[in-house]
C-alpha positions in Angstrom: -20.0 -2.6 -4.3 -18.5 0.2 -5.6 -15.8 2.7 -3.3 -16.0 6.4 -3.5 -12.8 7.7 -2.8 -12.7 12.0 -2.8 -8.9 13.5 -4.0 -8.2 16.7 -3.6 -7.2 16.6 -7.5 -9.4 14.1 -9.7 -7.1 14.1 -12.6 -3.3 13.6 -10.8 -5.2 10.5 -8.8 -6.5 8.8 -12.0 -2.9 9.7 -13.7 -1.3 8.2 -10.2 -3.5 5.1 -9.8 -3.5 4.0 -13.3 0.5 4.6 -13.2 1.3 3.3 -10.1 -1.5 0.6 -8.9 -2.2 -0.7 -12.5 -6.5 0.3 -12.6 -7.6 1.3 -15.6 -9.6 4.1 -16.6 -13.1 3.8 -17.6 -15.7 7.1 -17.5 -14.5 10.4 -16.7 -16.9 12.9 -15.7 -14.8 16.6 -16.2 -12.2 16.9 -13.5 -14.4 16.1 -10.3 -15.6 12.6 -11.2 -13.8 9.0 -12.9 -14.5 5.3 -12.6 -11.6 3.0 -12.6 -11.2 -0.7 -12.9 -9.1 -3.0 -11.2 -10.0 -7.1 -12.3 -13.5 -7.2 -11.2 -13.9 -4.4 -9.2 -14.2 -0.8 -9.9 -14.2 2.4 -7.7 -14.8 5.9 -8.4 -12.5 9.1 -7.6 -14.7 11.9 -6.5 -13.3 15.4 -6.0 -14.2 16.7 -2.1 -17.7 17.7 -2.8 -21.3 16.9 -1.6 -20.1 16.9 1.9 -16.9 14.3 0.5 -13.7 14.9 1.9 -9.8 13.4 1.6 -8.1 11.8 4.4 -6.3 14.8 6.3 -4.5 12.3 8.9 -2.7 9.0 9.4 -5.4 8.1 10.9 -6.8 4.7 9.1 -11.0 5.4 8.7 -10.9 2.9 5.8 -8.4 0.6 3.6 -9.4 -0.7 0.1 -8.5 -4.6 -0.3 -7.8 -5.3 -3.4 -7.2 -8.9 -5.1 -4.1 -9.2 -7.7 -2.7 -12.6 -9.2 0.9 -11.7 -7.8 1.4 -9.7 -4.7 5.0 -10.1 -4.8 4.9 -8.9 -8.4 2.6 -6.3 -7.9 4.3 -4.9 -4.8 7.4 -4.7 -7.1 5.8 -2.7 -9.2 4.1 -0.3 -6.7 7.5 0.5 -5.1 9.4 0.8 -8.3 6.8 3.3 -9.3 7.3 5.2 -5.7 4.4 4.2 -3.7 4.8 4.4 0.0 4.7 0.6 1.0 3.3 0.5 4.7 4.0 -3.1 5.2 5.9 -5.5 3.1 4.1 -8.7 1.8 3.3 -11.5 4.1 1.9 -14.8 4.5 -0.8 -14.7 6.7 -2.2 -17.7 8.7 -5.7 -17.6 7.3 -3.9 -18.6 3.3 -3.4 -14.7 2.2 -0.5 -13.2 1.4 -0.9 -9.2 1.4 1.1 -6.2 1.4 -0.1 -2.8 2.2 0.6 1.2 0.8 -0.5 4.3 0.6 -2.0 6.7 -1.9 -0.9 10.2 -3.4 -3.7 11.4 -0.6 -3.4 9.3 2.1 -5.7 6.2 1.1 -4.3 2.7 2.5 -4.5 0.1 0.4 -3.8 -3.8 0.6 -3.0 -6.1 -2.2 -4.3 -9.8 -1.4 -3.8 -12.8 -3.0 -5.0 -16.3 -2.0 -1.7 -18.6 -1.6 -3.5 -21.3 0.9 -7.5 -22.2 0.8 -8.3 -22.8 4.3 -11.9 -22.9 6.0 -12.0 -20.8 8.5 -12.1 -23.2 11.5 -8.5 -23.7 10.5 -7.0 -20.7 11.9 -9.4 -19.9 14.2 -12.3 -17.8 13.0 -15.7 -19.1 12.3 -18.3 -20.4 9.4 -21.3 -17.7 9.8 -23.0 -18.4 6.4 -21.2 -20.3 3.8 -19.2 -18.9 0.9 
């Protein structure tokens, strides 16, 4: 899967991203359209057009989870570079340790890494189809 995340300015959120998140940019597409890597997974920043529109609120609609090798080490980074970190990191019971922020527009983002492999049963969810 691939995100589409609309900014009100195409250009400053590629510039901020890259800068401050660490993607890196692939395709750009004038100053309404670029695709951006991130490990694996890419996303594209979309100007607000064909009925696209940035967040306008603090009101959470969606969150991008995003896996990094270090969360402590990437968290250091994202406040260094002036990110506004939502929630520290911290070890969750289900083996992830995460840290949250938000974007120049208002996206949330968490930053995920695996510190414990548990099964699910473990900490009390549930097996549906196996992974």
């Amino acid at each position: 899967m691939t995100p589409v995340l609309s900014y009100p300015d195409v250009p400053a959120a590629v510039e901020w991203l890259t800068d401050v998140f660490g993607f890196v940019e692939h395709v750009r597409i004038g100053d309404h359209r670029a695709q951006l890597g991130f490990g694996d997974g890419a996303i594209v920043v979309a100007d607000a057009s064909h009925g696209r529109a940035e967040p306008t609120s603090e009101d959470r609609t969606h969150s991008v989870l995003i896996r990094v090798a270090s969360v402590d080490n990437h968290h250091e980074r994202t406040r260094a570079a002036g990110a506004r970190i939502l929630n520290d990191p911290t070890t969750h019971m289900y083996g992830e340790r995460q840290y949250s922020a938000m974007d120049l527009a208002g996206h949330m983002w968490t930053f995920t890494e695996s510190v414990t492999d548990l099964e699910p049963e473990e900490w009390g969810g549930s097996t549906v189809t196996p992974w």
